[in-house]
N, C-alpha and C positions, 0 to 999 in steps of 0.2 A: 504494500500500500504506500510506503515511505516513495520508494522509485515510483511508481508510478504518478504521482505528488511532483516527484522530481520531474520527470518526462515531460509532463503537460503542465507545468510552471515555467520551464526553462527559456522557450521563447519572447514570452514577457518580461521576466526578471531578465534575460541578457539584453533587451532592448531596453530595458531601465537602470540595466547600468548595477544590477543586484544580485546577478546569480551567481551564489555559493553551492558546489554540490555535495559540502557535508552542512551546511546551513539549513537548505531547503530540505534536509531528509527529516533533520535533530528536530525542525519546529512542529514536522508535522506529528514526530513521536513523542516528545514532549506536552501536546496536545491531546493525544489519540484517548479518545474511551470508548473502547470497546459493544458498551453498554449505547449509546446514542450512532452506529456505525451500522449500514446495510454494506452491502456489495451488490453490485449489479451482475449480474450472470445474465449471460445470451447464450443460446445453444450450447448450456454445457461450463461456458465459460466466464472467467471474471474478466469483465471490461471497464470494472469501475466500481466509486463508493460513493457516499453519501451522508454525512453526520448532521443532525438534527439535536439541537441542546436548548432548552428549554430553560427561561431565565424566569427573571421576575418581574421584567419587564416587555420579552421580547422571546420569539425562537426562534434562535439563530440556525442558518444554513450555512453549515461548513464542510468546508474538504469536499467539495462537490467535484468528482474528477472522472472522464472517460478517457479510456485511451484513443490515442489518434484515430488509431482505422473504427473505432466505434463513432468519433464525433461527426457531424452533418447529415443525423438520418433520422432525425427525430424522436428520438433514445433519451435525449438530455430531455428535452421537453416534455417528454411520458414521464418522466420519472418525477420531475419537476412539478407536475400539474399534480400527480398522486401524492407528494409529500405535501401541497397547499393544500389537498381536497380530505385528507386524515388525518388534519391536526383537530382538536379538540378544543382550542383556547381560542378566547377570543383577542389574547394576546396577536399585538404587529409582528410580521415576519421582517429580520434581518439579515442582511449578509454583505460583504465586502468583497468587491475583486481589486485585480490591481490596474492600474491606470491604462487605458486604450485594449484590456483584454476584448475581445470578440466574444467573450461570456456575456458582459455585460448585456448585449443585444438580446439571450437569451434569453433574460430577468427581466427586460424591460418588458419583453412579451406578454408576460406573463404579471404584470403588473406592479412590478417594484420603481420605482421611482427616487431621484439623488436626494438624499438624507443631507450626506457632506460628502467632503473629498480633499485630501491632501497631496502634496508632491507622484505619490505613490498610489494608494487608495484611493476608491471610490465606496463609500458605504450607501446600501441601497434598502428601502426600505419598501413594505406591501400591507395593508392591514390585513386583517382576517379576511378569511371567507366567510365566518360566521360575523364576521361584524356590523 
């Protein structure tokens, strides 16, 4: 999960000037719970994960990652609309990407909208479905 974190970070972070590849591995396992983490399987196979963490304000989507030959086929988006349509809170949805990702585009589809943004980040925000 750590590589593939790597993999599909790499292209943003080296165009911002930030990628570390014992950096980008340590943040994401220094992070990782287990307990809030699917994996995407397609035919057999893991093409990806998903962390949902649940605050007191807000539940956050993180580590949201497919592998390259899985991205542009509308996989992020299923997966995406199923995590906003089985949340239970009427808590806002949160998440961050990093500046000029092609995610972004993703999330805005589907209703998130800029919160803030700094140098790096872009923090994006969606209210409930129930709300």
């Amino acid at each position: 999960m750590a590589e593939l974190r790597a993999i599909v970070m790499r292209p943003d972070l080296e165009r911002l000037g930030r990628y570390d590849p014992v950096r980008v591995r340590q943040r994401f396992l220094d992070a990782f719970a287990p307990e809030n983490t699917r994996v995407i399987v397609v035919d057999g196979e893991d093409v990806g994960l998903i962390a949902v963490r649940t605050e007191t304000d807000a539940v956050w989507i993180e580590h949201f990652y497919l592998a390259p030959g899985s991205q542009g086929r509308g996989l992020g988006s299923a997966v995406l609309a199923e995590v906003l349509s089985e949340q239970r809170s009427l808590l806002p949805f949160r998440l961050n990407v990093l500046q000029g990702s092609p995610a972004r585009r993703l999330y805005e589809r589907h209703g998130f909208v800029l919160e803030s943004e700094d140098a790096v980040d872009v923090f994006l925000k969606a209210e409930s479905l129930r709300g």
